[in-house]
N, C-alpha and C positions, 0 to 999 in steps of 0.2 A: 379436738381429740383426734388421735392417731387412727386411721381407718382401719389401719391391720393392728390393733390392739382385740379387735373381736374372735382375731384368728386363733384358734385350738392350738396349743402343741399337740402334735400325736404323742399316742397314748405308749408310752416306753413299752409296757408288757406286751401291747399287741405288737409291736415293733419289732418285737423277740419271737412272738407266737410267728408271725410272716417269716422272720428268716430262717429261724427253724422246718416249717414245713418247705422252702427255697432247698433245703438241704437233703432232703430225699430225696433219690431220684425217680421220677416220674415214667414209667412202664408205660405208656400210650405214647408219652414225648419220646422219647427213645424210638418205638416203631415208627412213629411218625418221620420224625428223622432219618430212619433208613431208608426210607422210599426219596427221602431229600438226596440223599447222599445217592441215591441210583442215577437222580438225572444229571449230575454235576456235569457238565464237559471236562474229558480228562484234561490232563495241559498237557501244550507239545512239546514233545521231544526233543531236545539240542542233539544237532546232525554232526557226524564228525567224531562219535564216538561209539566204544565198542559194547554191543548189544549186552551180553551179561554183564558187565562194571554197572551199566547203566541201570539193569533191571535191579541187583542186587544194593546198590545205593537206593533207589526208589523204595524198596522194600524196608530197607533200615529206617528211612524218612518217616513211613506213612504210621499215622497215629492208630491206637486201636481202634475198631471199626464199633459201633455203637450196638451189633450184635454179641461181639463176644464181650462188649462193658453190658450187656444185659447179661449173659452167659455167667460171665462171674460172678454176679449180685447175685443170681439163684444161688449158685453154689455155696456162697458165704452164707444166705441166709440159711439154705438146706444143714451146713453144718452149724450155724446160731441154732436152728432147733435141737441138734443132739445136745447143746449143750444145756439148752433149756432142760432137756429130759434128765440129766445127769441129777445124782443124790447132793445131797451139800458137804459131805464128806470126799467124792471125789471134783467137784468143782473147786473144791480148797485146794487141792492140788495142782490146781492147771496155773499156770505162769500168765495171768491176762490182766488188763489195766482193771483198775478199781473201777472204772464207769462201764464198763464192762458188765463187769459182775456185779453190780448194783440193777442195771438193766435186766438180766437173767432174773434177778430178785423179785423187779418188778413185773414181770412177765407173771411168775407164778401166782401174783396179786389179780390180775386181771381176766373178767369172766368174757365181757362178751367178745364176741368174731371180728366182727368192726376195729375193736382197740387192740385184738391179738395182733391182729392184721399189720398194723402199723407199728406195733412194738417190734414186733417182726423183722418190717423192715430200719424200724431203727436200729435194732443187732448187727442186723446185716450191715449197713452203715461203720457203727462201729469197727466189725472185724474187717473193714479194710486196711486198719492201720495198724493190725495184731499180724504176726508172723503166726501160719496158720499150720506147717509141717509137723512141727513138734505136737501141737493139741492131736494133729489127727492121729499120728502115730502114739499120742497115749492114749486115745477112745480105741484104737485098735486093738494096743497090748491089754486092754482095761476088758472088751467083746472076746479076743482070741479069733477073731476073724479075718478074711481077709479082703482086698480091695474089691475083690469078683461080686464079693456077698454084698458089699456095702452098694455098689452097684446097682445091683441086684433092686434093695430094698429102696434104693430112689427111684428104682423105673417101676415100681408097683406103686409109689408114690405121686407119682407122676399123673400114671394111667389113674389115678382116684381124680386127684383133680382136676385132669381132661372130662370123664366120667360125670363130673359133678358141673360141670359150666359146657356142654354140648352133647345134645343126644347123636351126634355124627361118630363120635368116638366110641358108644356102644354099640354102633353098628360097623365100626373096623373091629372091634373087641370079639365081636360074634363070627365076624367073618374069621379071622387069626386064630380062634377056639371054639370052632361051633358045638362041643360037646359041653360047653357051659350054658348053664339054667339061667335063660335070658328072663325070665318073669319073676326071678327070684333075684337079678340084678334090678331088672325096674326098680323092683319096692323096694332095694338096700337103698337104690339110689332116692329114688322121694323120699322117704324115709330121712336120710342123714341132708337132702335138701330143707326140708322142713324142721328135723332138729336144729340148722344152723341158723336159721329166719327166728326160729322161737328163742335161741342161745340156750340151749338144753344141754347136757352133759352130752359127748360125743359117744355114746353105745353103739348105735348104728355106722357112726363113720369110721371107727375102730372094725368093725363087723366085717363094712365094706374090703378093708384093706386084707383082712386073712381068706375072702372069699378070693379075690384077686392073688394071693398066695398060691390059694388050692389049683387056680385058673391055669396061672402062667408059670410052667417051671423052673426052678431056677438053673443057669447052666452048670454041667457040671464040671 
């Protein structure tokens, strides 16, 4: 008898399950990698030639830096979420791939934090290979707002979820606006920490976000 006749084939599905999560990309490996990319030794310079040609080639050369391929995943994901919010009347309207929009579908399916999380980031995945000018410019004509505001509404966005993953960010928040009700943030904040552990409808975390409204002005 054949010794390797006992051996398993791997199991195809989990074969799929692996490459698929292989295909997200990983927010800690990312950071991680930036500290890699700090200690690189530059490479040296060929002598003999003129100082801007040379800087200006190097710059062309050098690949995105692993901070702004983080930078632009938020942003893609930030705008996957408007489109999550969008009615199905105006999502029929937007120009985007059917796995796309199947994915938006399945999002609205989805209850608890955990799997939001990661559908999340699979949108965001997706709209990298969606041309993203035109959607924004019809969420815009769709709001009648403009880029200031939208701005605006991701850096309140933001400040929730610094707020919610470190108590150091309520105390720049109070330092930046001391005339905000620090005891009435605590509890918005426990409050929607604990709604999210329990997977509770978000009241409080919605809450948090128009308190953070009233806090930081928008410019004008």
């Amino acid at each position: 008898m054949n010794p390797h006749d006992d051996l398993e084939e791997p199991n195809e599905q989990d074969q799929f399950r692996h490459d698929d999560q292989k295909d997200l990309i990983d927010e800690e490996e990312i950071e991680e990698n930036d500290q890699d990319e700090d200690q690189k030794v530059a490479p040296v310079k060929p002598q003999g030639r003129g100082l801007r040609s040379l800087a200006a080639e190097e710059e062309e050369e050098l690949p995105p830096s692993k901070t702004k391929i983080k930078k632009q995943m938020h942003e893609l994901q930030d705008l996957g979420a408007e489109l999550v919010g969008l009615g199905k009347d105006q999502l029929a309207q937007l120009d985007i791939p059917e796995n796309l929009r199947d994915a938006i579908r399945e999002m609205h399916r989805i209850n608890k934090f955990g799997a939001q999380r990661r559908q999340m980031q699979y949108i965001g995945k997706l709209m990298r290979d969606v041309e993203t000018a035109p959607i924004i410019a019809k969420l815009n004509a769709w709001k009648g707002i403009s880029q200031q505001h939208i701005g605006y509404m991701h850096q309140l966005e933001r400040w929730r979820e610094r707020l919610l993953e470190s108590d150091d960010a309520l105390t720049e928040l109070l330092a930046r606006h001391p005339e905000a009700d620090a005891q009435k943030l605590r509890t918005l904040i426990r409050n929607t920490q604990k709604e999210r552990e329990a997977q509770k409808p978000t009241k409080h975390f919605r809450e948090l976000f128009q308190v953070l409204r009233e806090i930081i002005p928008e410019p004008l």
